[in-house]
N, C-alpha and C positions, 0 to 999 in steps of 0.2 A: 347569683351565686355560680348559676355554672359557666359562665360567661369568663369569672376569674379564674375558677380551676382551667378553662382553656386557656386561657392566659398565660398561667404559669405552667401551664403544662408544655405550652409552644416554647415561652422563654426555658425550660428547664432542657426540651432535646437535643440542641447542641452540646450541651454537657457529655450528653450520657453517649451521645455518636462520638467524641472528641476521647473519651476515655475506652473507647472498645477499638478506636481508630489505633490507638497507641501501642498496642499489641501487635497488631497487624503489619504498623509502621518499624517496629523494631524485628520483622522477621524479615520483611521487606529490605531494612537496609544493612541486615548479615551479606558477608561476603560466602562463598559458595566452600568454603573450609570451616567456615560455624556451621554454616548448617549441615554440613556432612557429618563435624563431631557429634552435633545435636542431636541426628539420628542414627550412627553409630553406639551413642550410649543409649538409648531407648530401646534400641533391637539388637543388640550385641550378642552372641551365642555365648555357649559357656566355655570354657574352662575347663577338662575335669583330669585330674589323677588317682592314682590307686598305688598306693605304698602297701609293698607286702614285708611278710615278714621275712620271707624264705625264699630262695631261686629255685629250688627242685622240691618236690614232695613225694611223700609216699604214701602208699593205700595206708588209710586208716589216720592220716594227719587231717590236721583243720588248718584249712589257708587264711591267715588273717592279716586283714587289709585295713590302712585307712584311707578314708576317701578325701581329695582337697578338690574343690566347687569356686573357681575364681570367674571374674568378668574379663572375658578375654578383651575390651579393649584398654580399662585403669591396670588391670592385672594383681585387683584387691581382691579380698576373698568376699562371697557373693551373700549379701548379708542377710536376703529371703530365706525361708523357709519352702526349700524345695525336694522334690524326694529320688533319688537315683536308685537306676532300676543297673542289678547285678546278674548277670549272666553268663552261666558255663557251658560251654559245649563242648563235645569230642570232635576228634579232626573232622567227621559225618557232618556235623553239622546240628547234629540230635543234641538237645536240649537236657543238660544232666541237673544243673541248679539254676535257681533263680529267686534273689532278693529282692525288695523294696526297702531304701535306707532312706530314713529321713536328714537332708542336713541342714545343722543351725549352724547360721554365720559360717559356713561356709566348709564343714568338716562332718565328716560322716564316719564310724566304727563296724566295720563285720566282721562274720567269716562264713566258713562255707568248712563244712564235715566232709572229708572223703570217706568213704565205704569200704571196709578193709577187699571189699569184692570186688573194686573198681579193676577195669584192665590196662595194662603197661598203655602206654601212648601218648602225646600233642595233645593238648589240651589249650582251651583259651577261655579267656575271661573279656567280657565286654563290658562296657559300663558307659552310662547314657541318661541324658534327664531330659524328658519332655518336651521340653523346649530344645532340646539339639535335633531333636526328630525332625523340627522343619530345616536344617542345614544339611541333610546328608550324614550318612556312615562315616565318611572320611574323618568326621567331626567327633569320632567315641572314640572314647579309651580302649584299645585293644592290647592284651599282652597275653603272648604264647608261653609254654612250659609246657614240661615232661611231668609226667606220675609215672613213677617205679611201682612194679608189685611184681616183688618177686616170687610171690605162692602163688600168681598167675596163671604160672605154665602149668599147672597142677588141675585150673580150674578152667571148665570147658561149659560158656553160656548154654542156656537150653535153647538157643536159636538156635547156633552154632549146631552143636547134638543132632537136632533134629533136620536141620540140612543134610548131616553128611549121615543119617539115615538114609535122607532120599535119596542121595546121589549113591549110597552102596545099593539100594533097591533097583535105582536105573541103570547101574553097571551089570548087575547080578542078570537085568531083566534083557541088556545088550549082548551078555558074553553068549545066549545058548545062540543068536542069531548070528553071530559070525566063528570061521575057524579060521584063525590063523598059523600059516604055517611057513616058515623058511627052508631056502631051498640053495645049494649053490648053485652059482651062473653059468657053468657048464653040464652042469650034470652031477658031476665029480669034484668032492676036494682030494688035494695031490698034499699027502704031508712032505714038508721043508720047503715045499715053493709058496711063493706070496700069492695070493691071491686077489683078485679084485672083489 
């Protein structure tokens, strides 16, 4: 009995090497433009936009956006279930919002509440999924914009305040150590002549 199972076990592995061979053979005889598209489409970065509603906003508006999520190399929309991360900051750099949108088949819906408190300035929005984080920045959606606020000028941050406390306390604390006084260049001003 086990004399045949060896038997057929010998006769049967050329089958099973012939059929794993076959795979190997058809990668093997790809010219070197299949296999580029090959793994082009398997590692291809995304795609992403953000349609808004609005070119300028003002303090107290909601910026609202849709997102489109395509495979940048078919330039179809990207049929996974992926989640795009939304991010606002001021010209600083500081971090003012930030979503997590999920999108199906390839489209995403948000927005983002401004703060009737926010102050005048450059503002940007970035937008980025996961998987663009291994290609680089270059590869996010960035777009710049202004926010208006015009009761702005009115409203003075408690940073701000408290800076220019310190800095009246450090003038107040410089002025008793110095006197300044001007003086003409000869001694004497001469009224109707010019003077240096």
């Amino acid at each position: 009995m086990k004399s045949v199972i060896f038997f057929i076990t010998i006769l049967l592995m050329p089958l099973f090497a012939v059929t794993g061979l076959t795979d190997d053979y058809k990668l093997i005889n790809q010219g070197p433009d299949q296999k580029l598209h090959q793994y082009t489409l398997h590692t291809a970065s995304h795609k992403l936009h953000l349609h808004f509603n609005k070119n300028q906003y003002n303090a107290g508006d909601g910026i609202w956006f849709s997102a489109y999520l395509l495979n940048s190399v078919t330039h179809l929309p990207d049929t996974s279930k992926t989640s795009i991360n939304i991010e606002m900051t001021d010209s600083r750099g500081v971090l003012m919002a930030k979503q997590i949108l999920l999108a199906e088949n390839g489209v995403a819906e948000g927005n983002i509440s401004l703060p009737p408190t926010i102050p005048d300035g450059n503002y940007f929005i970035r937008a980025y999924t996961d998987w663009m984080k291994n290609f680089g920045e270059e590869y996010y959606f960035t777009r710049y914009f202004y926010i208006n606020n015009p009761a702005y000028e009115d409203i003075i941050p408690t940073s701000d305040a408290r800076e220019n406390r310190r800095f009246n306390r450090e003038i107040s604390r410089l002025a008793d150590d110095f006197d300044i006084a001007f003086f003409p260049e000869g001694g004497d001003m001469i009224p109707g002549v010019t003077n240096r």
